[in-house]
SERO-4910 file (N, C-alpha, C, O; in steps of 0.05 Angstrom, whole numbers):
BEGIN
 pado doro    nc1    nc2    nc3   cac1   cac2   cac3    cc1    cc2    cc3    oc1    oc2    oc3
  Unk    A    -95   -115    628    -69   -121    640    -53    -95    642    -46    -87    620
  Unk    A    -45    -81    662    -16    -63    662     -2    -69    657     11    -90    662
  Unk    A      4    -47    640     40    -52    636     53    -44    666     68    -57    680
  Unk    A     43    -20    671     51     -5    699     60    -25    712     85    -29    712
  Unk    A     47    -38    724     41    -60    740     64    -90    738     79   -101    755
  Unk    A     59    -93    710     85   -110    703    111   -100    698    131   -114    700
  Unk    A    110    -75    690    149    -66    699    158    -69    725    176    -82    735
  Unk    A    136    -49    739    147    -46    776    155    -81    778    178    -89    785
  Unk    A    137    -97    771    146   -130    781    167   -145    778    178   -162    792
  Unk    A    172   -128    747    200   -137    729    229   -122    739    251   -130    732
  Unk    A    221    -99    756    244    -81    764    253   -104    788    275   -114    788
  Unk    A    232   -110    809    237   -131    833    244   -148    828    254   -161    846
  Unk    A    243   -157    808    248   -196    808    275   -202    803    288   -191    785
  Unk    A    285   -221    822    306   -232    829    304   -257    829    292   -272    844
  Unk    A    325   -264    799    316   -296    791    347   -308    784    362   -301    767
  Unk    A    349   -327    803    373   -335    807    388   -356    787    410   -364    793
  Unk    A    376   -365    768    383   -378    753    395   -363    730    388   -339    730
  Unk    A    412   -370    712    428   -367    696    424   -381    664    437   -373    645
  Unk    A    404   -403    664    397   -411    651    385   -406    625    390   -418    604
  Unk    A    362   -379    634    346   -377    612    360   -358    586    384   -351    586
  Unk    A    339   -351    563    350   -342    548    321   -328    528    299   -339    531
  Unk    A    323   -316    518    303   -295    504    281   -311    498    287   -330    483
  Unk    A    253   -309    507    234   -326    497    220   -331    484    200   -317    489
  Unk    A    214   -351    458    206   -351    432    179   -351    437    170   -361    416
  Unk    A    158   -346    453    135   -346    455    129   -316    433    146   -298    430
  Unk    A    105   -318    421    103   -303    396     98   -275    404     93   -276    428
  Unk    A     97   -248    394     96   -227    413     68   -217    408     66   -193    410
  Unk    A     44   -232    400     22   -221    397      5   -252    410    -14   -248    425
  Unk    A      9   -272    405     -3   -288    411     11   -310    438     16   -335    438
  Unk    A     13   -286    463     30   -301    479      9   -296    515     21   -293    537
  Unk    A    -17   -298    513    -39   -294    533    -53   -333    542    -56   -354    529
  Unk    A    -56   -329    555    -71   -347    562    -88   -337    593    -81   -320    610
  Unk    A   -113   -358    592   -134   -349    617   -135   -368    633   -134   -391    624
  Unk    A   -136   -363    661   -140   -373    685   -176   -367    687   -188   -348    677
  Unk    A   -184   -386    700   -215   -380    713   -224   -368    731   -248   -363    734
  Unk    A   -203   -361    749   -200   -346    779   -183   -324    775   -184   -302    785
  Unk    A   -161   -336    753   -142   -302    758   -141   -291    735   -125   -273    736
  Unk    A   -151   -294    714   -152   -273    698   -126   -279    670   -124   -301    659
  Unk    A   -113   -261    664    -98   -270    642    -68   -273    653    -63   -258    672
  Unk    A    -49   -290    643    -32   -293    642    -16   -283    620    -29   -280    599
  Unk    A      9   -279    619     34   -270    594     51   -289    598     62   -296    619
  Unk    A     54   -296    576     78   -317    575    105   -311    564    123   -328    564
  Unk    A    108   -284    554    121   -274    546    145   -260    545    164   -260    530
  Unk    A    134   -241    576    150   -215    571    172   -207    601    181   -185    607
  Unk    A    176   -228    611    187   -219    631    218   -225    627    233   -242    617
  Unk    A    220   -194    645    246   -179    640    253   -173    601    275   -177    590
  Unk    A    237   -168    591    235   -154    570    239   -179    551    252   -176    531
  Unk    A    228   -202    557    224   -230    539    249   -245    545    248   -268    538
  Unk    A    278   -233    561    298   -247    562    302   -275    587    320   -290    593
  Unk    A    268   -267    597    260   -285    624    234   -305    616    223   -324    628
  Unk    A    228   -293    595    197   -306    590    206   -327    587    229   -334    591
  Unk    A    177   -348    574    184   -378    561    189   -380    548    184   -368    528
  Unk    A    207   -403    551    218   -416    524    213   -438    525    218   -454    543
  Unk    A    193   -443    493    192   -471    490    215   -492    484    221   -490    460
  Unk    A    229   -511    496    248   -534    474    237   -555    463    213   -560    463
  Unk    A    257   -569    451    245   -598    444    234   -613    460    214   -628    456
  Unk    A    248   -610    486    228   -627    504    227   -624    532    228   -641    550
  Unk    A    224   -587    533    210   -579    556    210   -550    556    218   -536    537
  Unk    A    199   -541    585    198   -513    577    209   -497    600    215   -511    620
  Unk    A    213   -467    602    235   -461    620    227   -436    618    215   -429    598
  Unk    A    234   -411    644    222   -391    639    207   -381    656    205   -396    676
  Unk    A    187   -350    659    173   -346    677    149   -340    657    153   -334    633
  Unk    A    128   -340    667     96   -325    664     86   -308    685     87   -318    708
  Unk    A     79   -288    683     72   -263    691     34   -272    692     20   -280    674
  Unk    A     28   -266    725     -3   -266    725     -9   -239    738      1   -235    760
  Unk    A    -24   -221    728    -32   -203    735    -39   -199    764    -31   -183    781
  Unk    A    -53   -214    764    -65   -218    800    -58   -239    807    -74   -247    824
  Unk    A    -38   -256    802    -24   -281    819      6   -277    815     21   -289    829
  Unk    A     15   -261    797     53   -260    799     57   -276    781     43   -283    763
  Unk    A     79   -284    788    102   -297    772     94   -335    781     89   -348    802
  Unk    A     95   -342    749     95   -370    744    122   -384    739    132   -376    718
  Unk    A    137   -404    753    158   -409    745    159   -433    725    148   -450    739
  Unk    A    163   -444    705    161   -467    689    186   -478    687    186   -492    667
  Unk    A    206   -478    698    235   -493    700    249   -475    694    242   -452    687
  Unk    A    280   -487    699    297   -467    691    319   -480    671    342   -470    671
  Unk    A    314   -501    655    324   -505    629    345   -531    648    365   -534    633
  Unk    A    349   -551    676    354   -559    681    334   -590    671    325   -606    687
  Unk    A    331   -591    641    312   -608    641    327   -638    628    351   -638    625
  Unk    A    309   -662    619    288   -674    631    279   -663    664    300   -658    676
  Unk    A    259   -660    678    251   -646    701    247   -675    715    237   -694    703
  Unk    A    254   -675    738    245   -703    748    217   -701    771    204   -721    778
  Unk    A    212   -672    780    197   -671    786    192   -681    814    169   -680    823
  Unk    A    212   -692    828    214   -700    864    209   -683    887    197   -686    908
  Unk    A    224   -662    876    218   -641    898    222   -603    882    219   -594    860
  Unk    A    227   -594    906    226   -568    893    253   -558    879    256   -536    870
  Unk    A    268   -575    879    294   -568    860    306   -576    834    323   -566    819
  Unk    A    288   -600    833    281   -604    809    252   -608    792    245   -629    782
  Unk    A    239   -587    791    211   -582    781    209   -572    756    229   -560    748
  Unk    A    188   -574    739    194   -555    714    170   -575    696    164   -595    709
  Unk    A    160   -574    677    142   -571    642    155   -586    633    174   -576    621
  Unk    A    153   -621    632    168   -635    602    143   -628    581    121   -619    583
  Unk    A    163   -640    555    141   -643    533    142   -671    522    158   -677    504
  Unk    A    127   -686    531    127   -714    527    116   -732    499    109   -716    481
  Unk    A    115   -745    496    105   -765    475     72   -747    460     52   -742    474
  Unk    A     75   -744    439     50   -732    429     49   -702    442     28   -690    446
  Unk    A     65   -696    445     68   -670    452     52   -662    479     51   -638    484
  Unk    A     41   -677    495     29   -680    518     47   -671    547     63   -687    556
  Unk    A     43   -651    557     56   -640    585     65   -658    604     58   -681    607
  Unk    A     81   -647    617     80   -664    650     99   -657    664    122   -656    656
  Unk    A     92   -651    688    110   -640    700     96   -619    718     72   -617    719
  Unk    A    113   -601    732     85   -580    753    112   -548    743    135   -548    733
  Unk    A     93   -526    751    103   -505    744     96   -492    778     78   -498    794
  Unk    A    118   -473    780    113   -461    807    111   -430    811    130   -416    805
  Unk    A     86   -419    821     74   -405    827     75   -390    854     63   -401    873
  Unk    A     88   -367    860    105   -357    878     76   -349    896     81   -345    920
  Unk    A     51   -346    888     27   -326    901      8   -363    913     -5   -370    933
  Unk    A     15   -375    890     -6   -394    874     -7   -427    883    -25   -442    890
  Unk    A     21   -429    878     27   -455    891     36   -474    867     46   -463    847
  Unk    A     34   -494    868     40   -517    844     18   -517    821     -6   -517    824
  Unk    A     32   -516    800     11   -525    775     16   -548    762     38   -554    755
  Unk    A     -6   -562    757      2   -588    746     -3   -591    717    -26   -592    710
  Unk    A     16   -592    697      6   -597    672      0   -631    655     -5   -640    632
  Unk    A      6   -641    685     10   -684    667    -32   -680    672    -43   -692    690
  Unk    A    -43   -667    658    -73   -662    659    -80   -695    643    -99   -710    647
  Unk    A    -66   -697    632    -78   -723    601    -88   -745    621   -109   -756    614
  Unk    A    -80   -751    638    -91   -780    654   -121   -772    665   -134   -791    676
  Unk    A   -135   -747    665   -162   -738    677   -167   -735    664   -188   -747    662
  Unk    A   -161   -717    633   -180   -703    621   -185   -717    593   -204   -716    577
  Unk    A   -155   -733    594   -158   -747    564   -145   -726    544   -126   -711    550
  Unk    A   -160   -725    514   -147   -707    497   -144   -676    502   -130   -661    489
  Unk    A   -158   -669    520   -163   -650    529   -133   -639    548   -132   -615    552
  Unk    A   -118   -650    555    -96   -650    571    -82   -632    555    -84   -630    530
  Unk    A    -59   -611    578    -42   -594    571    -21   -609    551     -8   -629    558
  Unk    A    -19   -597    522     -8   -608    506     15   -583    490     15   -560    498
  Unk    A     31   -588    472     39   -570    454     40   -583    437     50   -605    435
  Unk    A     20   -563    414     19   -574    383     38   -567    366     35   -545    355
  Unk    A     61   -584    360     89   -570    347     77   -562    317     86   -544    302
  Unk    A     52   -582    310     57   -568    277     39   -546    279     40   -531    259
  Unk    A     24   -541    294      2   -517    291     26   -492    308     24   -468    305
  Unk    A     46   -505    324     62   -485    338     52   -468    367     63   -449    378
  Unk    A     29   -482    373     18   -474    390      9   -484    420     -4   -503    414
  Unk    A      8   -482    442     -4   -497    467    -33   -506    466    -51   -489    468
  Unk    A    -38   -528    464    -72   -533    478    -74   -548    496    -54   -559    506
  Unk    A   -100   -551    505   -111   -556    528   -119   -553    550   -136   -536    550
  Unk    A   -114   -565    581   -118   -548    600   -108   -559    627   -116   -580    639
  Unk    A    -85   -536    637    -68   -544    659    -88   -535    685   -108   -521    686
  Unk    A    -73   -551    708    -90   -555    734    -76   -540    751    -54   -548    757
  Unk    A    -87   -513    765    -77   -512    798   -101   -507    817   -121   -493    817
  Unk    A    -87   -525    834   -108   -532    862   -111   -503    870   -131   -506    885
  Unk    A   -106   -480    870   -111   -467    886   -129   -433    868   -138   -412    877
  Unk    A   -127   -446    839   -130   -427    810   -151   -435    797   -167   -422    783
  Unk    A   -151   -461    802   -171   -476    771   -157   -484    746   -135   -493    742
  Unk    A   -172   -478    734   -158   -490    696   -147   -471    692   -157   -451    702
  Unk    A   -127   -469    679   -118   -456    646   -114   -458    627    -95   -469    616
  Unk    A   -139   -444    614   -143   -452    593   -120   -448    572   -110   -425    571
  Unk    A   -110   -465    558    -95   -464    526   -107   -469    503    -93   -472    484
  Unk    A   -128   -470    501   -150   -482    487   -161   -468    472   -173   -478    453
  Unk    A   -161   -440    476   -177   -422    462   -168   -420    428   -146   -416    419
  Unk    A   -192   -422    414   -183   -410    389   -170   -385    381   -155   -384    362
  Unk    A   -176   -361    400   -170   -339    391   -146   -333    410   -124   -330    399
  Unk    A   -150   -331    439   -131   -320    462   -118   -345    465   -130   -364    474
  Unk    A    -86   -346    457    -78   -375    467    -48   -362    466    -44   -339    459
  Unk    A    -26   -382    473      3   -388    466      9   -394    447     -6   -410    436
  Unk    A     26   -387    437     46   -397    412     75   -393    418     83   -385    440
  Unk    A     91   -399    398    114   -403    398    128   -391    372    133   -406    354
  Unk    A    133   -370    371    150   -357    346    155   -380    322    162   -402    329
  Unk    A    150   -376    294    154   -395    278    186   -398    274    200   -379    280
  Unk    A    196   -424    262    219   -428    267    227   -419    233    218   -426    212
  Unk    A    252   -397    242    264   -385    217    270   -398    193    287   -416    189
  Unk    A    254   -388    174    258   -394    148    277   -379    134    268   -357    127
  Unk    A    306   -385    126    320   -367    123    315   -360     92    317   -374     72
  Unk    A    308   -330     93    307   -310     57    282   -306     60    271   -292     43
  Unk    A    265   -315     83    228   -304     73    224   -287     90    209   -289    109
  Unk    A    240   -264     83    231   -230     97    201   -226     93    189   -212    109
  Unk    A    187   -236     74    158   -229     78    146   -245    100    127   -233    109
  Unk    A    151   -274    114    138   -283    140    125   -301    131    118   -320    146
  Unk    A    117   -302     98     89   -323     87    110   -348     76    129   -345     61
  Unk    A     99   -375     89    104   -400     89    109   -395     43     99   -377     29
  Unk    A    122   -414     38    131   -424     19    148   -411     -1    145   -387      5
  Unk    A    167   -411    -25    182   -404    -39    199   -375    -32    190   -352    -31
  Unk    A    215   -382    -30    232   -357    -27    237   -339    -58    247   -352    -77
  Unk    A    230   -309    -60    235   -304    -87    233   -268    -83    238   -254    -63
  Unk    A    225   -260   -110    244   -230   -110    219   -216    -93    222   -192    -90
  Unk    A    191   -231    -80    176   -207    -70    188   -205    -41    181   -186    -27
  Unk    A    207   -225    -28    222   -223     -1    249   -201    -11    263   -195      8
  Unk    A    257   -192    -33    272   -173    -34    255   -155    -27    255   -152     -3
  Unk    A    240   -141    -37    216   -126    -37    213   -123    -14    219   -100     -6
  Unk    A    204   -137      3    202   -135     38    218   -130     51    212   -120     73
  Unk    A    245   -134     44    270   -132     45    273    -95     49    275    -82     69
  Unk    A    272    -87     23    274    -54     14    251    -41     31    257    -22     45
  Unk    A    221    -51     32    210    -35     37    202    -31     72    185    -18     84
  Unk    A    224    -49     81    224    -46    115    254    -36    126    256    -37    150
  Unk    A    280    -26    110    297    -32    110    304    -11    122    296     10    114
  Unk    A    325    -13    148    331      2    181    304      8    189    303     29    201
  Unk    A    287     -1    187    260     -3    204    265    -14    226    288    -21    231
  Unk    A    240    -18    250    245    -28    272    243    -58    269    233    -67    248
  Unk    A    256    -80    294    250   -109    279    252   -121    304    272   -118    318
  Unk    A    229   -136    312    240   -153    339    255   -166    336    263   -172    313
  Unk    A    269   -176    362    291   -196    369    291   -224    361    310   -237    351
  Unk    A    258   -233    368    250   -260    363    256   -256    333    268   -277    330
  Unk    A    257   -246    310    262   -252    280    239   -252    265    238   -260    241
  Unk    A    212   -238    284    191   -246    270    179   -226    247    158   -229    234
  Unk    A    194   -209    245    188   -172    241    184   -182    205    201   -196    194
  Unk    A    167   -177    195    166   -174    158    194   -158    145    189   -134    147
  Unk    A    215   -162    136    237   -166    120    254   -165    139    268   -144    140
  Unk    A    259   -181    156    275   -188    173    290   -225    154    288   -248    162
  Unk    A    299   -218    139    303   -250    122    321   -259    142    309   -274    157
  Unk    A    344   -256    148    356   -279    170    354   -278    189    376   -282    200
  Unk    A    326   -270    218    317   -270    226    342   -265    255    347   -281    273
  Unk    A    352   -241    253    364   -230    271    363   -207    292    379   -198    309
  Unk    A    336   -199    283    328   -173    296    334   -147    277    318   -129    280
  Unk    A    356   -142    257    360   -127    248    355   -125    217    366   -140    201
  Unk    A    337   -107    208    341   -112    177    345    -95    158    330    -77    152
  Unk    A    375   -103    142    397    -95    137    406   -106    106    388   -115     92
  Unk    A    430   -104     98    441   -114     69    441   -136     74    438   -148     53
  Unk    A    443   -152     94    449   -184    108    426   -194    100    424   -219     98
  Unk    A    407   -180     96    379   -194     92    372   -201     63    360   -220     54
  Unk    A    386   -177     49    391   -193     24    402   -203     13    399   -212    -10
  Unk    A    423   -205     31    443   -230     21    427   -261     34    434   -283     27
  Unk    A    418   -258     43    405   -282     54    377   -297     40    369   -320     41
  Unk    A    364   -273     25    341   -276     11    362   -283    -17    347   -293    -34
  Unk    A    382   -282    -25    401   -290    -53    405   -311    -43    390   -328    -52
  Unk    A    421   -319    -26    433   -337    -22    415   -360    -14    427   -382    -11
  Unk    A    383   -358     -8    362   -390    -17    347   -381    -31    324   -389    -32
  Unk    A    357   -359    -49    325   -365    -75    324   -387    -84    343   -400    -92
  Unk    A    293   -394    -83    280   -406   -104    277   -432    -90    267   -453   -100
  Unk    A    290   -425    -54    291   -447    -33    257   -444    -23    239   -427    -27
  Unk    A    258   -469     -7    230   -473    -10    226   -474     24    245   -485     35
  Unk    A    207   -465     41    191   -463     66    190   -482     79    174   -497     69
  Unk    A    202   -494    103    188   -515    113    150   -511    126    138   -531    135
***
């Protein structure tokens, strides 16, 4: 994938909505594959402040295809009703199962309500694994895959406030530790950075006040 290639795209794009907002898709595990076009980013457009964003119960945002452009998945105007082209967009339905069509500026319509053809196999989001599976439909692309064990989507884990170290359970003095030993280091935005404890992008004295203020608190 270029980067080259995806700035020049990101310098052009003119996206008229007002809606979106920085996208929690994870910044290493945010690819997925087409069968005809190759990989997709779910991530990074206009520097993640355009990418996807997953919600509770839908999704909004662009995806970047190397050789197909820009994927549109709503623009946070959701429940999506899905009638015409002004109201289109990704619910996330019952069992975490898709539906809805995503629009494709090169590509055309993508359909993610896959579950009525494919069965379990259908475009889904797995909230406790945090991740997308299955496999969405366009008539003019083929599948895409979400499915993969290794190359797939995710969704930034949701902030555990005081666990600057990133590892699920007890908050305690080795997130001070992570704390000190990353401290004015660099830290992504999404909150995902190792001693980033209140998950603000910055990590600072705030982080240990935040790793004090839930010791001994426990991980969802």
């Amino acid at each position: 994938m270029s980067s080259r290639h995806l700035t020049i795209a990101l310098a052009a794009l003119t996206i008229t909505s007002s809606a979106f907002g920085q996208s929690n898709i994870d910044s290493v595990k945010k690819f997925a594959w087409t069968e005809n076009c190759g990989w997709t980013n779910w991530r990074d457009a206009n520097s993640t402040n355009q990418g996807v964003v997953v919600g509770t119960a839908h999704l909004q945002g662009f995806v970047w295809g190397e050789n197909v452009g820009w994927i549109n998945t709503g623009n946070g105007g959701a429940p999506y009703a899905n009638t015409n082209h002004t109201n289109f967009g990704v619910n996330i339905g019952v069992g975490g199962f898709l539906n809805g069509y995503a629009w494709g500026e090169n590509i055309g319509w993508i359909n993610f309500n896959t579950q009525p053809q494919i069965g379990a196999q259908g475009a889904r989001y797995d909230s406790a694994a945090g991740r997308f599976r299955g496999y969405a439909w366009g008539e003019n692309i083929g599948w895409i895959n979400l499915d993969d064990s290794t190359h797939y989507v995710a969704r930034v884990p949701t902030c555990c406030l005081g666990n600057a170290d990133k590892v699920s359970g007890q908050v305690t003095f080795g997130d001070i530790t992570s704390v000190l030993a990353n401290f004015n280091g660099p830290a992504n935005l999404d909150g995902s950075s190792v001693g980033d404890a209140d998950c603000n992008g910055v990590i600072n004295f705030a982080d240990i006040t935040a790793v004090l203020a839930n010791f001994l608190s426990n991980c969802p």
